[in-house]
N, C-alpha and C positions, 0 to 999 in steps of 0.2 A: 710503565707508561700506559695510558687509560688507549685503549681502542674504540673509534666513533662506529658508534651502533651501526650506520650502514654498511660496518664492516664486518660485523660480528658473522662466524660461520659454524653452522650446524652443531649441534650435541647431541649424543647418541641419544637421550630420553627424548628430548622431541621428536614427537609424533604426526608428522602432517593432518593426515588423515584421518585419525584417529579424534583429532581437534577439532577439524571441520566439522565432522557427522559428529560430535557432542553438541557442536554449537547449531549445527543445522535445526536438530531438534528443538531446542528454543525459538530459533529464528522460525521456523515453522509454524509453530503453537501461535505465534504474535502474529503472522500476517494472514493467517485462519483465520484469526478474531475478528481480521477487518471486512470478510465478505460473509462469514457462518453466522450473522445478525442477517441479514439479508433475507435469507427465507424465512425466519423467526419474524421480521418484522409483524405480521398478520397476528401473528399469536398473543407476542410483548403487544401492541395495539390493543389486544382482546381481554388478556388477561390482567393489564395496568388500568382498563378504561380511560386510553385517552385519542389523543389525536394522532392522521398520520404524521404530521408536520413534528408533533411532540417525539413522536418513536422515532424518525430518520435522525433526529439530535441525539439517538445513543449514538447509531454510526460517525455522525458528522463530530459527537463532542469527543471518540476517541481520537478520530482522524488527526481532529488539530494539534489537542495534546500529544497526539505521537510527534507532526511534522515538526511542530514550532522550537520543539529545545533542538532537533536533531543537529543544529549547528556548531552547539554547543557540547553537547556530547560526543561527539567524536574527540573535544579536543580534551575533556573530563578524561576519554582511553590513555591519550597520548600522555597526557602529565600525572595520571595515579595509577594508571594500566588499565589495559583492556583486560584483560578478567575480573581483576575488580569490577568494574563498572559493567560490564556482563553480569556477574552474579550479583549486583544489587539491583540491577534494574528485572532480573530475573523472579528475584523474592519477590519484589512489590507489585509485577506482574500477577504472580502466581498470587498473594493475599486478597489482590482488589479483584479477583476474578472469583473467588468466594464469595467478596462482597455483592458485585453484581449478579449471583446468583438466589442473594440472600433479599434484596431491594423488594422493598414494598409498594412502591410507587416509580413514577419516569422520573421524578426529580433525583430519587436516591440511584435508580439505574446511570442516570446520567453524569451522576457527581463520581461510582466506583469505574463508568467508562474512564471518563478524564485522568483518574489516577491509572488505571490500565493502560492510556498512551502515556505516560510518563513513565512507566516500566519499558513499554518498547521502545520508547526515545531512546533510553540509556541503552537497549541492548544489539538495537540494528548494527549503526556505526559498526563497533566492537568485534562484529562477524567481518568484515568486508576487510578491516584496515587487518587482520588476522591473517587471513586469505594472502594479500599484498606482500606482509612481512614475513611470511613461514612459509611459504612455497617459492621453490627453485624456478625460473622462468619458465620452464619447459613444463611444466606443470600446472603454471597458474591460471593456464586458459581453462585444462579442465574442471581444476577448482572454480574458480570464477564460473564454469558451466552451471556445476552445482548447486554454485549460491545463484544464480538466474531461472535455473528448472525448479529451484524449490520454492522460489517466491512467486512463479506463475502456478505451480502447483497447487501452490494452498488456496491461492484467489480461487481454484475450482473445485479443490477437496474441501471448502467450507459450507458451500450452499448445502452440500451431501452429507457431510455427517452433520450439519445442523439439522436437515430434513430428518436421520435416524433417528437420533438423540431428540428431536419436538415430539413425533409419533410413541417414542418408546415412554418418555419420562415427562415432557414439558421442558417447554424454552430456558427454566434457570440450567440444565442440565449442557445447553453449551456454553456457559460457564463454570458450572463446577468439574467439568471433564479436565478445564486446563489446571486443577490442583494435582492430582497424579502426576500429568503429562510432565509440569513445572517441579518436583520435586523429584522427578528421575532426571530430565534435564540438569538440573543442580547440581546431582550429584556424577554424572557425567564430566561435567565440566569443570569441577574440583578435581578430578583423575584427572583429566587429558589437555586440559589448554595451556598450554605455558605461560610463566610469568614473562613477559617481555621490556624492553629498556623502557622506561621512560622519559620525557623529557620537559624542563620547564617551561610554560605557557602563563603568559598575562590573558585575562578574560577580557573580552569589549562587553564590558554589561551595558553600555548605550546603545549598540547595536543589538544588544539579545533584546532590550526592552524594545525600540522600535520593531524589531521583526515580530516582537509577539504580538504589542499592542496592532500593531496592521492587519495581519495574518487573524486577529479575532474579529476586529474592524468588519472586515471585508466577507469573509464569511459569514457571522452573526446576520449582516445586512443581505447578504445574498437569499441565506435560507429562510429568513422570517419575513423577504419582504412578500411575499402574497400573501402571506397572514395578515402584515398591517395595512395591507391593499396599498402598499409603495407610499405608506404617508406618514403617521407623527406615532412615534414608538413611546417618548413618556417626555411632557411639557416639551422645551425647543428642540430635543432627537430626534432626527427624522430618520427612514430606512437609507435615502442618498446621500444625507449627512452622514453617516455610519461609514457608505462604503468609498462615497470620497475622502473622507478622513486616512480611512484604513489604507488605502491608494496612498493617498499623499506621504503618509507613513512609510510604506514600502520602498519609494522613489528616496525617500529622507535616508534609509536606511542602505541605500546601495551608493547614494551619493558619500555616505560618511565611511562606507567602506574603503572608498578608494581617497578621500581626504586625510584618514585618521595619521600617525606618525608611531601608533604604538601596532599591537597585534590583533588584526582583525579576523571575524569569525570565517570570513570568506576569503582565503589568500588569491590575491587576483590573477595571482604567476599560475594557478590551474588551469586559467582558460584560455594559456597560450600553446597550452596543449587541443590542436583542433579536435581529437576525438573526443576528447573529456567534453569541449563543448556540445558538443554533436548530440552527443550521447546525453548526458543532461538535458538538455531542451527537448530531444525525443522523449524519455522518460516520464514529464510531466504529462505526455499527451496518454501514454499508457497506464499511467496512474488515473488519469482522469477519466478515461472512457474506459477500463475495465471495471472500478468503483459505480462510474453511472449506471454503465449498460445491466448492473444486476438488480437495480431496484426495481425500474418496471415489467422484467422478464419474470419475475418471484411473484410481484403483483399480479399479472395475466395469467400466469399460468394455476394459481391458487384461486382467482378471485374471479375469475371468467371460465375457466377451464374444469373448475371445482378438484383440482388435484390435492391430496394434502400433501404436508412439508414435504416429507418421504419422496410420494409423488413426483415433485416438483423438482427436487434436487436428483433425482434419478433421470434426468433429462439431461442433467449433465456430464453424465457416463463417458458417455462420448469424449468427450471435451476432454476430461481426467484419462483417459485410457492412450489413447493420440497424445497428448502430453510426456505420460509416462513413457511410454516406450517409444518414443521421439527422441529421451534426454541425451542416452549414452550417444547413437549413432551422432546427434549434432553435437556435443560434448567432444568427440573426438575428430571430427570435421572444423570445428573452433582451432584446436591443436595441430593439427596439418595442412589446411587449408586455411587461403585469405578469407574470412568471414564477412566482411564485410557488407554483402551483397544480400546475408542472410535476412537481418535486421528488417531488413525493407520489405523482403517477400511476406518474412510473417506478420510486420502491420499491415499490409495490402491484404492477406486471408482473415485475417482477422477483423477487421471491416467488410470482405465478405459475406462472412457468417454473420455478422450482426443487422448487412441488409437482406441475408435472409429470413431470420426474424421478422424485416420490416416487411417481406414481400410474403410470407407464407400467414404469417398469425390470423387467426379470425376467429371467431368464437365458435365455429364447428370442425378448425383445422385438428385431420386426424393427428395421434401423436405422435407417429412415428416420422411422419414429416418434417418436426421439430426437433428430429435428432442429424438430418441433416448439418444444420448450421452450426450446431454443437459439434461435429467431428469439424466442419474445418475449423471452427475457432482454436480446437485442440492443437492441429497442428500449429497452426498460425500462432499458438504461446509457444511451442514446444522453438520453432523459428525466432522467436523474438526476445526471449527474456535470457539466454544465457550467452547470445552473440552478443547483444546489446552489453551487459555488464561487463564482458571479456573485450570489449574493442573500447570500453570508455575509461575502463580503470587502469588496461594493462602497462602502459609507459607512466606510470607516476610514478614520483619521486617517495620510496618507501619512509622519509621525514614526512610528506604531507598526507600520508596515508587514511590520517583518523580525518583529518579536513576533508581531502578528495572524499572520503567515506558518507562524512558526514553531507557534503551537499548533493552527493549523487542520491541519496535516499530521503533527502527533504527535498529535491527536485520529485521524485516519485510521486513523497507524501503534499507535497502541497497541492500535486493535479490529482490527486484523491482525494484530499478535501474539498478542492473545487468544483471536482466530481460529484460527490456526494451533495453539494449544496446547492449547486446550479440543478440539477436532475428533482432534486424534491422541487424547488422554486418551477421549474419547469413543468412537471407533473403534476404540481396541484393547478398551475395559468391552466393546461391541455384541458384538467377534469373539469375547470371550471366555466371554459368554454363548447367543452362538447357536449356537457351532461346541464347544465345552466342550475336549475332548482333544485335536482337529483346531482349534485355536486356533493354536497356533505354526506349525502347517505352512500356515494361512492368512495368517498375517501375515508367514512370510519365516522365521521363528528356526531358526535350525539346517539351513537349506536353501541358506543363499547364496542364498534369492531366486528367488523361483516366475514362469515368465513365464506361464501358462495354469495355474487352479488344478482341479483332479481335478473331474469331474461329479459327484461325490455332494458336493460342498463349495459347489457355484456357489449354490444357492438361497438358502442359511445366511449365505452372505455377501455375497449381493445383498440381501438383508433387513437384514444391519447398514450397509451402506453407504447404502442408504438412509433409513434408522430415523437415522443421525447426520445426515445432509441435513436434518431436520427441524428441527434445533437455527438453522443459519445461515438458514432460512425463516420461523422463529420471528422471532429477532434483528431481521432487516432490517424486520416486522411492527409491531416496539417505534420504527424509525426513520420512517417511514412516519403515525405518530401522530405522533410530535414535528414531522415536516415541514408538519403541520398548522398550526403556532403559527407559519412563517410570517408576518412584516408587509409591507405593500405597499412594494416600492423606493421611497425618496425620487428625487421628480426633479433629472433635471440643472440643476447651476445654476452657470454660470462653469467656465473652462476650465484652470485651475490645476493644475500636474501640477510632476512633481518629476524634471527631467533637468539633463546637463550639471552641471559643474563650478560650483560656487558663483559668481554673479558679483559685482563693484564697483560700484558708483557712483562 
């Protein structure tokens, strides 16, 4: 007699932990990528000769292609396995990050981005629904810690070792660093991830195509419209043709989810879990305003400040340090205590920190003033990224794992897309209001890319770079209320967990 997977119990070779920290390490590497462009931008600008607008489309074009399949690959884990689909999306991470070291041009950088989010599409999920299924409940919160303090981690050990690695070698060099990184990773989790059950899954490809086509709709038209000055992109496109399209798309796409009669990519029985909702809708706001808030802090402090990369990213010490030695004590505070209440404090510090940025920055602010804001934002992730994923994933059904997986990390990734696109669109309206004529010579056009911008330019543009900051301060304000509605973790009850290979009786 076959036993149903959510029964399956423990074998001696699986390793919990041993799995996690293999796959951390990848998970790692992928969500580095998405902020360690971030102080490079000036450089890629300088060295590609082209525009700011053109350079924030490497961030913005991995962003998407991470967010848009991630629906769909969680359920790719579930029906061929999550290791599989880890270590595929691992290799083609790790080859197209050669490539984008390799890129001649923003076109070729942008096109080996794209393939780089479709490596991490396939390998986020994969960690998370891992997490869910191989840990014993009384375990899962600190795993789930884990996987929370290492994805706020890397948002700030990227700006940093990108600043090393620009200084030491030049900007291809933070992407050829993830070829090592990705091939001890690999091999890692060949040793240690188990094969787990899987199960059969119909695909909704009319749902995957509406959410992509929308999801590029809307974006595209977000980030390009102050380039085509919000008017006619090629014959009858226009930039609000684009993004109402892209809209109407998205609305098409949620209606046919709950229409459809076969298997859709968002099972609606998740968000009858309140936390799971909670938590998702808070998530897009942290996605969005930790992605914003680093493009015009890498601009000011490089471009007004004259810091170089190095520089620059060494301002966020702070930030990485509070973070790090934050993890374990709230990691284990997750595990013994109701958390609930954590979520909320660190979006409120963390919006802190980022009106101190708004209140301190000037063009003669000492520097050590700006390490301020940078310790509390530290804490305020250390608070926010592993309650939040332990209070939103932990009552799920270990069947919906790769789903639950999958929408908790394209709810992230889509307010990091929308981060990144709203924040450029934002930042060039700000330059091109504060700065009027000295607009393009502040933003790069026609300069090949300014490494210190002229004294009479610095004030005007420490004013727009801050004035956009307000925007991702705002955001994270609106997630910080929803963290409120928060319900108390159900306790543990029974040790059922989902590893190993289906067994017999």
């Amino acid at each position: 007699m076959r036993v149903n997977a959510a029964q399956v119990t423990p074998t001696p070779s699986i390793r919990p932990w041993a799995a996690l920290w293999s796959m951390v390490l990848g998970f790692f590497m992928i969500l580095v990528d998405t902020t360690i462009v971030s102080v490079a931008n000036p450089s890629i600008m300088q060295g590609l000769d082209t525009t700011m607008v053109a350079t924030l489309w490497a961030t913005s074009a991995y962003l998407l292609a991470y967010a848009v399949p991630l629906l769909i690959t969680g359920r790719l884990g579930d029906r061929f396995g999550t290791r599989r689909i880890y270590l595929l999306g691992l290799a083609i991470f790790t080859l197209s990050s050669l490539a984008c070291g390799l890129a001649g041009n923003i076109e070729m950088l942008i096109l080996a981005r794209v393939l780089q989010g479709l490596g991490a599409s396939l390998m986020t999920p994969q960690t998370m629904a891992v997490i869910t299924r191989i840990f014993a409940p009384r375990e899962r919160g600190s795993a789930m810690a884990v996987w929370g303090v290492t994805a706020g981690v890397a948002t700030l050990v990227g700006p940093i070792l990108g600043g090393f690695l620009l200084d030491a070698w030049g900007w291809e060099w933070i992407f050829f660093i993830n070829v090592p990184v990705g091939a001890i990773a690999f091999i890692l989790a060949l040793r240690f991830v188990p094969k787990l059950p899987t199960s059969a899954h119909r695909f909704d490809w009319l749902g995957v195509i509406l959410s992509a086509a929308g999801m590029f709709l809307l974006v595209f038209g977000i980030q390009e419209g102050q380039g085509y000055e919000w008017g006619v992109i090629w014959g009858p496109i226009t930039v609000w043709g684009m993004i109402i399209t892209g809209l109407v798309l998205l609305v098409l796409f949620v209606v046919w989810q709950r229409v459809q009669r076969g298997e859709p990519l968002i099972p609606l029985q998740l968000f009858k879990d309140r936390n799971f909702s909670v938590g998702s809708a808070a998530i897009v706001t942290v996605g969005f305003s930790v992605t914003g808030m680093s493009l015009p802090l890498m601009f000011y402090l490089q471009l007004v400040l004259g810091q170089t990369p190095t520089q620059a990213a060494l301002m966020m010490v702070p930030m990485a340090v509070f973070s790090i030695a934050l993890a374990r004590p709230i990691g284990l505070l997750i595990d013994r205590r109701d958390p609930r209440r954590i979520p909320v404090l660190g979006l409120l510090l963390v919006a802190a920190g980022m009106l101190g940025y708004v209140l301190l920055a000037t063009p003669d602010t000492p520097i050590w003033v700006l390490l301020i804001p940078s310790a509390l934002l530290g804490v305020g992730n250390a608070c926010m990224w592993g309650p939040m994923a332990s209070l939103t994933t932990f009552s799920l059904d270990p069947a919906l794992a790769g789903a639950g997986s999958g929408v908790y990390n394209t709810s992230r990734q889509v307010g990091a897309v929308l981060g990144a696109a709203a924040m450029a669109m934002l930042m060039e309206s700000r330059i091109a209001a504060l700065l009027g004529s000295d607009a393009a010579a502040a933003s790069g056009h026609g300069a090949g890319g300014l490494t210190v911008l002229p004294e009479p330019l610095r004030a005007d543009f420490t004013a727009a770079m801050m004035q956009s900051m307000v925007m991702p301060m705002s955001v994270i304000l609106v997630g910080a209320f929803i963290a409120i509605w928060f319900s108390p973790r159900p306790e543990r009850t029974g040790e059922i967990r989902v590893v190993g290979e289906p067994a017999s009786a």
